[in-house]
C-alpha positions as CSV (number, residue, x, y, z in Angstrom):
1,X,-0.7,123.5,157.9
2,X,-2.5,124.9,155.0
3,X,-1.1,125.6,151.7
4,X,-1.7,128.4,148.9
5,X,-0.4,128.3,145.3
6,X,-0.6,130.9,142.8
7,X,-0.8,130.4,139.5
8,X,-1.5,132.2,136.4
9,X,-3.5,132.3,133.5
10,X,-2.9,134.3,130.4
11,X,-2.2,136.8,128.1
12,X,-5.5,136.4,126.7
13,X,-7.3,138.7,124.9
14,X,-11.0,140.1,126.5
15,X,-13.3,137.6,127.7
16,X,-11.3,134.9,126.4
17,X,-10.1,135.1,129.6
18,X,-12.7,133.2,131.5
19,X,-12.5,130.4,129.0
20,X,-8.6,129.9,129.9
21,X,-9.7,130.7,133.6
22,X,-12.4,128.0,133.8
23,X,-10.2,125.2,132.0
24,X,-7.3,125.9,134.7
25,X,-9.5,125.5,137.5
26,X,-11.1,122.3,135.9
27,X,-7.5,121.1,135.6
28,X,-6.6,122.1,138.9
29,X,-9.3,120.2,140.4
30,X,-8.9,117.1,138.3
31,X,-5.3,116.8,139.1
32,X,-5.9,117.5,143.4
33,X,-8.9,114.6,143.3
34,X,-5.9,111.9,141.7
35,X,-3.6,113.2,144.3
36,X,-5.9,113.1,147.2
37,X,-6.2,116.7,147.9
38,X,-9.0,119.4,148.9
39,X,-9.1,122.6,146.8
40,X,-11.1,125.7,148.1
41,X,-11.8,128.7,146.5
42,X,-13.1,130.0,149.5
43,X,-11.7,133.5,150.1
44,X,-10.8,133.4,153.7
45,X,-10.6,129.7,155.2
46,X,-8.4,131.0,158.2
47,X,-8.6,134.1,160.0
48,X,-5.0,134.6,160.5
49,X,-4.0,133.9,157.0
50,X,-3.6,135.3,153.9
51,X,-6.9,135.0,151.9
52,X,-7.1,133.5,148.6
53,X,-7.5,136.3,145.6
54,X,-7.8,136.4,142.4
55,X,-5.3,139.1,141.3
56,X,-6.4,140.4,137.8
57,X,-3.6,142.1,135.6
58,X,-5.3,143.9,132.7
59,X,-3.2,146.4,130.3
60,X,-4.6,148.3,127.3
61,X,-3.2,149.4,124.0
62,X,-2.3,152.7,125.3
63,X,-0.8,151.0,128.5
64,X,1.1,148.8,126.4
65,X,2.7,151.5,124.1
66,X,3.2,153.8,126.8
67,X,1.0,156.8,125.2
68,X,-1.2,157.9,128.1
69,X,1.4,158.0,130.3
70,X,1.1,157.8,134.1
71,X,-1.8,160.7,133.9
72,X,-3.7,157.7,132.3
73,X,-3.6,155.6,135.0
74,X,-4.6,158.3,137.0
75,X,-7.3,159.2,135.3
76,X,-8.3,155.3,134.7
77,X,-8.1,154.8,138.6
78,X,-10.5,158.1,139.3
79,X,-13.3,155.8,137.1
80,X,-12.5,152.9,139.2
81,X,-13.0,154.6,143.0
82,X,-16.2,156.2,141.9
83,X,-17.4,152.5,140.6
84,X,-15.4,150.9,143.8
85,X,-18.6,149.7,145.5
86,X,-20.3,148.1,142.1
87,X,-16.7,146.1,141.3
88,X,-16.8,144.8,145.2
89,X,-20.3,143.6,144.6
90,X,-19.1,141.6,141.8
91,X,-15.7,140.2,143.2
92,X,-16.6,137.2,145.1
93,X,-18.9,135.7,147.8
94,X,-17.8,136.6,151.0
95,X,-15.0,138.5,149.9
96,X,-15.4,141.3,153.1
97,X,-14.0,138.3,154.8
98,X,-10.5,139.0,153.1
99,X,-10.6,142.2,152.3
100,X,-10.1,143.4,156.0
101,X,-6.9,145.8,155.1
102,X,-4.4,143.8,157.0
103,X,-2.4,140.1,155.2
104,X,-1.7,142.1,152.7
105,X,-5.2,143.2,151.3
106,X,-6.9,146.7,151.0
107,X,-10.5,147.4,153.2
108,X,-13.7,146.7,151.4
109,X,-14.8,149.7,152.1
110,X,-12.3,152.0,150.7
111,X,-10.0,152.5,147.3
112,X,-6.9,152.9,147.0
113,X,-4.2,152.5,144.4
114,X,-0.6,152.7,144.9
115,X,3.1,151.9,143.7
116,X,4.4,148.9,144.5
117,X,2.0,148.7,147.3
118,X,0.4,145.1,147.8
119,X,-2.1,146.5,150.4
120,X,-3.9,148.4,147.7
121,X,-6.9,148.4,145.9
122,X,-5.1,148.7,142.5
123,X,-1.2,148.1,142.6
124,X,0.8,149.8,139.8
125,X,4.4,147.5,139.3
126,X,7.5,149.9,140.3
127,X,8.3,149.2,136.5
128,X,5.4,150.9,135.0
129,X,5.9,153.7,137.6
130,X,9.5,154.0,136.4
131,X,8.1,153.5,132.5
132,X,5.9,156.7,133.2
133,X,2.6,154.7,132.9
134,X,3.7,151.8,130.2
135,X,2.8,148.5,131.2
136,X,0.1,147.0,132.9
137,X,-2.0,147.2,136.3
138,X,-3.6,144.9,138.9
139,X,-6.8,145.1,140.6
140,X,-5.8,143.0,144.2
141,X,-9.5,143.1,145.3
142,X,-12.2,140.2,143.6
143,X,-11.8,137.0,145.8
144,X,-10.8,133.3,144.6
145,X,-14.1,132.5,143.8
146,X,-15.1,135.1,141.2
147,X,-16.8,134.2,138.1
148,X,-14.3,135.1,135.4
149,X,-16.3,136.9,133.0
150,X,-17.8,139.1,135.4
151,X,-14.7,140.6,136.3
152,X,-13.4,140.6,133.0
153,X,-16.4,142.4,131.8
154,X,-16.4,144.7,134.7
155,X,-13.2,146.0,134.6
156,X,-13.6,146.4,130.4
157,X,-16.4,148.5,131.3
158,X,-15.0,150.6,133.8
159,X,-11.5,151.0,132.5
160,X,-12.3,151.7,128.4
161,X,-15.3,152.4,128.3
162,X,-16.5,156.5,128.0
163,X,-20.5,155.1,128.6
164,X,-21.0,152.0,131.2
165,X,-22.9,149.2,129.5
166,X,-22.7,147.5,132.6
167,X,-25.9,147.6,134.4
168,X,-27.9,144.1,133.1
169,X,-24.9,142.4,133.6
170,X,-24.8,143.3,137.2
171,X,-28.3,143.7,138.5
172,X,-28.4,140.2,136.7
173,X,-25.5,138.9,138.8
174,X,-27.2,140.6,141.9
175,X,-30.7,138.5,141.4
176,X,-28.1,135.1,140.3
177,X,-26.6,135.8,143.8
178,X,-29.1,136.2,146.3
179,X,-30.0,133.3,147.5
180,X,-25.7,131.9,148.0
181,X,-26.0,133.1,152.0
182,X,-29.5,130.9,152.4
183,X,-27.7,127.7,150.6
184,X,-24.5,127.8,152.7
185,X,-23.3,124.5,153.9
């Protein structure tokens, strides 16, 4: 039978991030080849499992004091669902394989944000709901094989920034990723 763990990585602050991220996996790696055992990163190995994510809690300063309130969020997650279909792009090779909507995952294709609710896009923690915004969120979607930075960077630019900066990063993660589906094994 297969087997997932979870682990975490963090606090960090910005892009320090993938650093931290990079190391863990490195470690994780190191310490599977002495003990004889296969890691993947895929995102979807079985079809009637979970998938592997890569779960990325963020929080600002305002989220942290509490400031903004939940009409921050709110506001924060209207910039996110118009940029929905630029952050999937950059969450992963074959991601669409896990993000179905069903084992606990939102669809590809739509964004969503909830409560509590793992089957979301975004999931707010019943505490920060009950804290009227303070705290932190998670974005569920980008895949167990994202590059670190990208999402870091992404979510930067769509969550704080008033003016995307974004667009050389992704149209040169676009041309880095075209030819993955050609060199599959």
């Amino acid at each position: 039978m297969p087997g997932q763990w979870e682990y975490q990585v963090g606090p960090c602050v910005g892009i320090e991030q993938g650093d931290h991220f990079w190391a863990s996996r490195y470690l994780l790696q190191r310490v599977a080849e002495v003990s004889g055992i296969s890691i993947s990163f895929e995102p979807k190995l079985f079809t009637h499992f979970n998938g592997s994510g890569c779960h990325t809690n963020f929080s600002t300063k305002k989220m942290r004091a509490g400031t903004g309130k939940m009409q921050y969020l709110k506001d924060m997650m209207k910039n996110f669902k118009e940029k929905h279909e630029t952050h999937i792009k950059l969450y992963g090779a074959d991601n669409d394989k896990r993000l179905t909507g069903i084992h606990e995952t939102s669809s590809m294709t739509k964004f969503s944000y909830g409560t509590g609710n793992r089957a979301c896009s975004f999931r707010i923690p019943t505490q920060v709901q009950q804290a009227d915004g303070k705290g932190y969120i998670e974005d569920r979607r980008p895949a167990s094989n994202i590059d670190p930075y990208v999402v870091s960077s992404i979510i930067f630019d769509t969550g704080c920034l008033e003016v995307s900066k974004a667009e050389p990063m992704v149209k040169h993660y676009e041309a880095m990723t075209l030819g993955w589906e050609s060199a599959k094994i």
